[in-house]
N, C-alpha and C positions, 0 to 999 in steps of 0.2 A: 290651263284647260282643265274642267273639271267634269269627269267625265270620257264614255271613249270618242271615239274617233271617229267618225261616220260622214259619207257623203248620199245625199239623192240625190237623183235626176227626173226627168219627165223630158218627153222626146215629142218630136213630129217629123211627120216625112213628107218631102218635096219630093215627087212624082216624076216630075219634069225633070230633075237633077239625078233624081236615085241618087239622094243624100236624107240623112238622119239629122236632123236638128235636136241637141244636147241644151237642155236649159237646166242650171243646177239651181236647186229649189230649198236644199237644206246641208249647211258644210260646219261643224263643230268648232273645226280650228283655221285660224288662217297664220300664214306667216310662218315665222321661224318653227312654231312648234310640229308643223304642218304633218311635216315625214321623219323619216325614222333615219337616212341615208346622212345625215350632214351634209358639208357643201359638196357638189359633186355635178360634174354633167354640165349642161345647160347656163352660162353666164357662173359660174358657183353658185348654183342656186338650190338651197335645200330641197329636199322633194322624197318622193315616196316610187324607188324604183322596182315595178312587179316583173315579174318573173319571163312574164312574154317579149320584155325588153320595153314594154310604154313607161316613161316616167312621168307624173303626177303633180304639178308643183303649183305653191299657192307666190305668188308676187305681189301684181297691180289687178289683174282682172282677168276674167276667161277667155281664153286667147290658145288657138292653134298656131303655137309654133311647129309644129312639125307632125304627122300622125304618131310618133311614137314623142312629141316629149308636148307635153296637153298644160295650158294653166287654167288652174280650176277660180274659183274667188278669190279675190287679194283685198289691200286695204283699201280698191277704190270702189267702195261699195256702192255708188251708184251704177255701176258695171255691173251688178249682179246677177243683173238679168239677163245679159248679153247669152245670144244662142250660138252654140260649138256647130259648124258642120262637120258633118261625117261620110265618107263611104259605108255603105253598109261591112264589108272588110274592117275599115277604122273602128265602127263602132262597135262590132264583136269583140275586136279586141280592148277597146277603151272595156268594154264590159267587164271584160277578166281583171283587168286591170283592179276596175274598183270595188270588185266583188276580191278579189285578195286584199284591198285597203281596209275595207268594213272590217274581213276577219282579220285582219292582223290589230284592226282599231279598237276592237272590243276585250282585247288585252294590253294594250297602251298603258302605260302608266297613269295613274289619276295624280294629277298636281293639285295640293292643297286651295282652298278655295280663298278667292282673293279678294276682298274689299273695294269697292270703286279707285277707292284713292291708289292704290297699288297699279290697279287695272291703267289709269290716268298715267301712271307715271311710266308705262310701258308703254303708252303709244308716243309717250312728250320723244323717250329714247330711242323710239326707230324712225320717229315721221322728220323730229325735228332737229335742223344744226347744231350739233351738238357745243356749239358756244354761245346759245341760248337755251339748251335742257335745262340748266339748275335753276336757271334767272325764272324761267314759266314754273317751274315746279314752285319754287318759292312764293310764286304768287299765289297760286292755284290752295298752300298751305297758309296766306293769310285770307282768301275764302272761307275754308274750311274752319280756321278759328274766332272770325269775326260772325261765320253764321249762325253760330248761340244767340249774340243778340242783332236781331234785323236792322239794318240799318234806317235810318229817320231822314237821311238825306237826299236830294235829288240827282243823285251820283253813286258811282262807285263806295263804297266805305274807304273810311280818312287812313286805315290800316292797309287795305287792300292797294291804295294811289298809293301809299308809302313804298310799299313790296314793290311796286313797279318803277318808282323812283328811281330806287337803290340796287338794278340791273342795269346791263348794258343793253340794252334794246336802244338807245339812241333817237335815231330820227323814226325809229318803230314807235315809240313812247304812246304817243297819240292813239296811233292806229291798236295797239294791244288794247289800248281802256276802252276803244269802242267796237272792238270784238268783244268783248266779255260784257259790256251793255247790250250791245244787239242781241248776243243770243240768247243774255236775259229777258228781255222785253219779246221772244219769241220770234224773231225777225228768220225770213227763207237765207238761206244761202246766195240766192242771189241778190238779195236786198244787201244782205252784208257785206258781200264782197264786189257791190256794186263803190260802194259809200265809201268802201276802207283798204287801203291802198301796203298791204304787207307783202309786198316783191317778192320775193323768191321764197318767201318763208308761206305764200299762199296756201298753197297744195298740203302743207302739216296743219295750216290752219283749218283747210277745211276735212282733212281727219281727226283733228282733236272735236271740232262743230262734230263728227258724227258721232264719233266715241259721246261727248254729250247727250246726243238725241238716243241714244240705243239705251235698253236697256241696264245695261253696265254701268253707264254714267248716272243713273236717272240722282244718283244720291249728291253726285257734285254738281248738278246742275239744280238740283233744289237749291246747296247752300247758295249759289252765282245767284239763284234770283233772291235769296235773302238777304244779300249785302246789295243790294240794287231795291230806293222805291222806285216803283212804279210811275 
């Protein structure tokens, strides 16, 4: 994370309910680095616990588990958007809550700034099984050194199919070469994961597809579509 720590929100209110709708609009960090508490509370799940007793925590997506334990963004960012209800009681307090997160956030530590390639390899290590971490990193690292020169051919590069080879992805083999083609040729999510059949390793694929499309990735997803003609 580079940078402090900050979350917003923007609200609306249901009349009928006398409830507060929470929509978070901007969150700095998600995940592990989230809170300051380590594992604690809630499933072990790191989090940021304020002082009025609400805890804070970033996982899969924003989700009222409880009034007092709230998850704000996680890695399934098309949940984003999703709106928190509130009592207005709930959301007073949710207020304090992130009103002590802000200021504690803008003294957080700053972590040195990270390269895409880094950032990549820390989603490969939370999203994905980790008896297939080094095998995608390895690939993902003959992307990167094949993307100097673009490839000429109507495939993958003959470096990058090698890299894949020489993994145990198995009866995946297929379907990883044509993840890393789709999302070269710019293909939705759902085109992709219509076509390409990655079983239980789905859901990391389609975090690594975001990490891709975000900002962060934007430099490993140049080289992908460099070793890929069109």
């Amino acid at each position: 994370m580079n940078g402090p720590k900050q979350i917003k929100f923007v609200t609306q209110y249901d009349s009928q309910k006398n409830q507060v709708g929470v929509t978070i609009t901007e969150q700095t960090v998600i995940g592990g680095e989230f809170g300051r508490d380590g594992v604690s509370g809630c499933d072990d799940t790191p989090g940021f616990n304020a002082r009025n007793g609400v805890k804070l925590m970033s996982v899969a997506e924003p989700e009222m588990k409880s009034a007092t334990q709230i998850f704000l963004r996680g890695y399934r960012t098309i949940k984003d958007s999703t709106v928190l209800w509130l009592t207005p009681e709930d959301f007073a307090a949710f207020c304090q809550a992130v009103f002590e997160y802000n200021e504690w956030g803008k003294q957080a530590p700053v972590a040195p700034v990270k390269d895409a390639w880094t950032k990549l390899t820390e989603v490969i290590e939370e999203h994905v099984s980790s008896e297939y971490q080094d095998d995608l990193v390895s690939i993902f690292d003959a992307v990167r050194s094949e993307a100097k020169e673009p490839a000429a051919i109507p495939s993958l590069a003959p470096a990058v199919l090698e890299a894949i080879r020489k993994t145990d992805f198995g009866d995946y083999e297929n379907a990883v070469q044509d993840f890393l083609l789709d999302v070269a040729k710019g293909e939705t999510p759902d085109e992709i994961f219509r076509d390409t059949d990655l079983g239980c390793q789905e859901t990391a694929a389609r975090r690594v597809y975001a990490f891709l499309q975000s900002a962060d990735g934007a430099e490993v997803l140049a080289a992908l579509k460099k070793v890929v003609r069109q």
